[in-house]
C-alpha positions as CSV (number, residue, x, y, z in Angstrom):
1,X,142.5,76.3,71.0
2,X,141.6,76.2,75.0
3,X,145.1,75.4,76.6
4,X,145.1,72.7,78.8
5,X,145.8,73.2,82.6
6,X,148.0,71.3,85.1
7,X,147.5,71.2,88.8
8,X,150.0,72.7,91.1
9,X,151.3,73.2,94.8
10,X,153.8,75.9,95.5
11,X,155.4,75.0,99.1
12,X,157.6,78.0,100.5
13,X,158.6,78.7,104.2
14,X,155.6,80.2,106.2
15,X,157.9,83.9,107.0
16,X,158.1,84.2,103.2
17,X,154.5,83.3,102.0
18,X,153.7,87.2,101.4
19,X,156.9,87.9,99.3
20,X,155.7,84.2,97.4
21,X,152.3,85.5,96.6
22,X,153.6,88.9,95.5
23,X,155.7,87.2,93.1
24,X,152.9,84.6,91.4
25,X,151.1,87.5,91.2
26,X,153.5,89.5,89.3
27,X,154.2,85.9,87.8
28,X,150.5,86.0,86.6
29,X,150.1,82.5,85.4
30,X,148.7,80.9,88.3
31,X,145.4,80.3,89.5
32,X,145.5,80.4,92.9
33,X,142.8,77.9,95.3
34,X,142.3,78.7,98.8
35,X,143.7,75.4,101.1
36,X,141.7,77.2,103.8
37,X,139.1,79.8,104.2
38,X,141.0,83.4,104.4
39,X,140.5,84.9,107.7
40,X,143.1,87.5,109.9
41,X,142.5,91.1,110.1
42,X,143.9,92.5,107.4
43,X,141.5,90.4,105.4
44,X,138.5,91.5,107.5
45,X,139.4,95.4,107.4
46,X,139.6,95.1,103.4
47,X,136.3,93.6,103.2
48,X,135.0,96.2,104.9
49,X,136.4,98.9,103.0
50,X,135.0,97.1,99.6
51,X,131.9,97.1,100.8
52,X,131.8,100.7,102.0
53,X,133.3,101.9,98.9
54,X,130.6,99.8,96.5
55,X,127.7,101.4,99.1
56,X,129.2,104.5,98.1
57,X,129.4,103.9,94.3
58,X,126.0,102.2,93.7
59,X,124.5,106.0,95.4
60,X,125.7,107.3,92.1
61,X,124.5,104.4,90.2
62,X,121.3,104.6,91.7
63,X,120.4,108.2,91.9
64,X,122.6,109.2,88.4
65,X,122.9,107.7,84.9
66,X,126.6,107.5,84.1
67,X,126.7,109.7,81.4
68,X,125.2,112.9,83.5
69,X,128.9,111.4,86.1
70,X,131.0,112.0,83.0
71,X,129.6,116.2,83.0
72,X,131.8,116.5,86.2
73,X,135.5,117.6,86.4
74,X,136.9,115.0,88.2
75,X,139.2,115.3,91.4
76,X,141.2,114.0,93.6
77,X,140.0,113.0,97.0
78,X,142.5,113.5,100.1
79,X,139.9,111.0,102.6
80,X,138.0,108.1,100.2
81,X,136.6,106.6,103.7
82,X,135.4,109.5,105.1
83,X,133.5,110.6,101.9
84,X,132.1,107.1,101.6
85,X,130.3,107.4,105.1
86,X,129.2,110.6,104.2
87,X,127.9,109.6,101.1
88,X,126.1,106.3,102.4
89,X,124.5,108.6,104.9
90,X,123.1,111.2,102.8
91,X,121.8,108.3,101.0
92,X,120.2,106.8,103.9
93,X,118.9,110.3,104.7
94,X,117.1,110.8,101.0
95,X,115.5,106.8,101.7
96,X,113.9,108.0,104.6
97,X,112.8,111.4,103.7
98,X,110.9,109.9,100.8
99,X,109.6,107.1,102.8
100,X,107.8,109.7,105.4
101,X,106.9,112.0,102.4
102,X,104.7,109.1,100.8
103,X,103.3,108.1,103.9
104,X,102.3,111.6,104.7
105,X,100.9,111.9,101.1
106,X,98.9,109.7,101.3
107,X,97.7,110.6,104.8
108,X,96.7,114.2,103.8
109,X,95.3,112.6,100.6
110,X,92.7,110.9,103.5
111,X,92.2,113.3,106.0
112,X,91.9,116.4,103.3
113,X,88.2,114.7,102.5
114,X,87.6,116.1,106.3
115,X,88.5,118.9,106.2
116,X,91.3,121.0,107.7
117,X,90.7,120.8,111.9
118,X,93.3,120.6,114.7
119,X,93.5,117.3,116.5
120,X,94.6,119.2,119.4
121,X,91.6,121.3,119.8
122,X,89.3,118.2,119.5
123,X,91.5,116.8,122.2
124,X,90.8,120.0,124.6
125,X,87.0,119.6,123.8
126,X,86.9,116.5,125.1
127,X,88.7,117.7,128.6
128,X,85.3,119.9,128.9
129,X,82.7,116.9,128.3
130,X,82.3,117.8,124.5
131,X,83.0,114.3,122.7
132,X,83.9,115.1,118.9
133,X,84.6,111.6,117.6
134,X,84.6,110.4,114.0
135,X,82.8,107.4,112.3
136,X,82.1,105.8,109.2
137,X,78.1,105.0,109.5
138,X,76.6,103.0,106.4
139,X,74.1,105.7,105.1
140,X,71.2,103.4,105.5
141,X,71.7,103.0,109.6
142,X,71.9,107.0,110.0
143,X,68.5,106.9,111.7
144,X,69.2,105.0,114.0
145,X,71.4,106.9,115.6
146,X,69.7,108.4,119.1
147,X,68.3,112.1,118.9
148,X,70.8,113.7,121.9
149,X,73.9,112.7,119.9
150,X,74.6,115.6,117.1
151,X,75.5,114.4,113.9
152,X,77.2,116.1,111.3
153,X,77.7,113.8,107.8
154,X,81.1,115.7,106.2
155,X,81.3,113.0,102.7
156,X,80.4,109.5,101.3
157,X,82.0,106.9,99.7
158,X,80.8,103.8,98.8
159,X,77.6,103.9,100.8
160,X,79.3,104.8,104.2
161,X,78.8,108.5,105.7
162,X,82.0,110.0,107.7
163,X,80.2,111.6,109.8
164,X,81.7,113.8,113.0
165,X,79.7,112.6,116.4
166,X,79.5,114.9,118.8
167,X,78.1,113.7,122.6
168,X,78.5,115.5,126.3
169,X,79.9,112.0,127.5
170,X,81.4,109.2,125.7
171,X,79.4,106.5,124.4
172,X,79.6,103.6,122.3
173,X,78.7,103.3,119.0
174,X,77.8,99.9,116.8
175,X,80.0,101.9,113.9
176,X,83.6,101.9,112.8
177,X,85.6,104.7,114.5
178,X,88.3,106.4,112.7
179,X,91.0,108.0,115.2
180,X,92.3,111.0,114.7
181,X,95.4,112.1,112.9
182,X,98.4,113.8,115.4
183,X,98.8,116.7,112.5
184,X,96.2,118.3,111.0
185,X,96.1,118.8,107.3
186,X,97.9,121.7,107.0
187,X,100.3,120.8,109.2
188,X,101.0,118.2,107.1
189,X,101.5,119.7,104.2
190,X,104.0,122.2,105.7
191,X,105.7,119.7,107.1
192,X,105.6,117.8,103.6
193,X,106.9,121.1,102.2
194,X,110.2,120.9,104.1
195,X,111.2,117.1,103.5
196,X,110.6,118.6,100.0
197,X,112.9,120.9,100.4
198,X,115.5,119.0,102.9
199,X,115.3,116.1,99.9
200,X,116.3,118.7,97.5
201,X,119.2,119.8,99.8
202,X,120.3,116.6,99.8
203,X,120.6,115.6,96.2
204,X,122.5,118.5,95.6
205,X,124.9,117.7,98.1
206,X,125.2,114.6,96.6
207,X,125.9,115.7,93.6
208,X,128.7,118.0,94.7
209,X,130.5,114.6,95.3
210,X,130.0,113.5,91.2
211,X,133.2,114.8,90.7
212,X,134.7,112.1,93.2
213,X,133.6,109.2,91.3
214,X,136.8,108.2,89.6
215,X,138.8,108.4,92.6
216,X,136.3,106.0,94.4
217,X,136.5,103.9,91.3
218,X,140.6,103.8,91.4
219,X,139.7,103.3,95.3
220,X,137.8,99.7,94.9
221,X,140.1,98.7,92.5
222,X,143.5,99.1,94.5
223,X,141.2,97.6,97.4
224,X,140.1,94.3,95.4
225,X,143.9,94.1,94.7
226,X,145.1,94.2,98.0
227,X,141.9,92.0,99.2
228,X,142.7,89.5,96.7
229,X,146.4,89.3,98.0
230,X,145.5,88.8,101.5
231,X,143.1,86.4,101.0
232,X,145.5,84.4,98.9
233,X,147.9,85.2,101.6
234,X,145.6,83.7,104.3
235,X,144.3,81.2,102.4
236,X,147.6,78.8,102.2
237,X,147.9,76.0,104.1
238,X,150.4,75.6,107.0
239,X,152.4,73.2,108.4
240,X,154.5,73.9,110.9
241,X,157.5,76.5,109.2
242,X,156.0,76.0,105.9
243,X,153.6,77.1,103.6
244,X,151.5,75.6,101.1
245,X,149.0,76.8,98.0
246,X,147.4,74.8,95.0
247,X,146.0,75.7,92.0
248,X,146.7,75.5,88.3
249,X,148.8,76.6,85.6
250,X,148.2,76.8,81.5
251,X,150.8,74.1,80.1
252,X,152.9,76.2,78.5
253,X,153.9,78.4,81.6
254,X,154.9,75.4,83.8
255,X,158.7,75.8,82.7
256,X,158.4,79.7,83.6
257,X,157.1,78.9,86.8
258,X,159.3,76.0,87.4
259,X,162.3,78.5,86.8
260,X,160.8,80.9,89.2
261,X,160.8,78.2,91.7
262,X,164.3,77.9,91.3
263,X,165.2,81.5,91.5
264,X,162.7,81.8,94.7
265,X,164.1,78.8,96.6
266,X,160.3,77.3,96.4
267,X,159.1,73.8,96.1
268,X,156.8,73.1,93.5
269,X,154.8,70.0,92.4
270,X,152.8,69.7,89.2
């Protein structure tokens, strides 16, 4: 049987409206609707902390099933806020580490069909008049290109020649011109070779803080308590010295909280 509800507004004097909502909570048959939208700085700080503590949770969701969590003696933790930052940041850290690592895959996975040169050098070449330039020339238009330019075809795909031009002054060329990486390729891949190795860092510091989970998770739930007071708190009406809040109440509790009224010195109206 679903027990009907009844609506209610609890009026008490605006000094005791924390006290009031301490005791409808402990009361626990009310449910409470904001008169006004919650705002004040208590309410603002909590939020904040919610939402850093839940950043700091879902790291573990994401990164670890909960079963490997449960491997982990658990402990206390003597600064939840501080840990949280830390752990949001080492998260941040392992986003963009593998973010660079696939660009610069795929970047070596490109420029390893050239071969293995140093940009640098080709850049000094060209400080002396030697032009080394690199195009993509469809196969069929190699011909055509002039006798004093030196050619050098290094692979082709899909009927285009990459092909490394080299001139003693800059010309220009009716073909697509590819410019040059900043790294060469095995730069790149020791480069690579340390994300690898800072990612791997990382996780395992990461999972050094597995055996805070259960703190943080006794952490958001005092926090959603205390949020949910203050924005009950904040959320009553005022007029003038007193203080208002509606909401409802299951049928059968409206004698328990019209004796509470009396013990309380509130006003109630159902």
């Amino acid at each position: 049987m679903i027990m009907p509800m009844k609506k209610v507004f609890v009026v008490v004097q605006a000094k005791d409206r924390e006290s009031a909502i301490q005791d409808l909570r402990r009361l626990g048959v009310v449910h409470v609707e904001h008169q006004q939208s919650p705002h004040g700085e208590q309410v603002r700080r909590l939020e904040e902390d919610l939402a850093l503590v839940e950043s700091a949770l879902d790291v573990f969701a994401h990164r670890y099933d909960h079963a490997r969590t449960g491997q982990f003696e658990q402990k206390p933790l003597s600064d939840w806020r501080r840990a949280c930052v830390h752990l949001v940041d080492l998260n941040k850290r392992l986003d963009q580490l593998q973010e660079y690592q696939a660009r610069i895959t795929a970047a070596i996975v490109d420029w390893q069909q050239w071969g293995d040169f140093e940009p640098a050098l080709v850049e000094h070449l060209a400080k002396k008049n030697i032009f080394v330039r690199l195009f993509q020339i469809p196969v069929n238009q190699l011909k055509e290109i002039p006798e004093d330019v030196i050619v050098r075809e290094v692979f082709r795909k899909a009927g285009m020649a990459h092909c490394a031009v080299i001139t003693r002054e800059r010309k220009e060329f009716a073909f697509k011109e590819i410019a040059l990486p900043k790294h060469s390729v095995s730069a790149m891949k020791k480069r690579l070779a340390l994300d690898e190795q800072a990612e791997e860092d990382i996780r395992k510091e990461i999972t050094s803080h597995l055996t805070h989970r259960e703190a943080l998770v006794q952490v958001r739930q005092e926090v959603r308590k205390q949020l949910e007071f203050f924005r009950a708190v904040h959320g009553m009406g005022i007029e003038g010295g007193l203080a208002y809040l509606g909401g409802y109440v299951p049928a059968d509790a409206e004698s328990l909280l019209r004796e509470n009224a009396v013990t309380n010195r509130w006003a109630v109206v159902v």
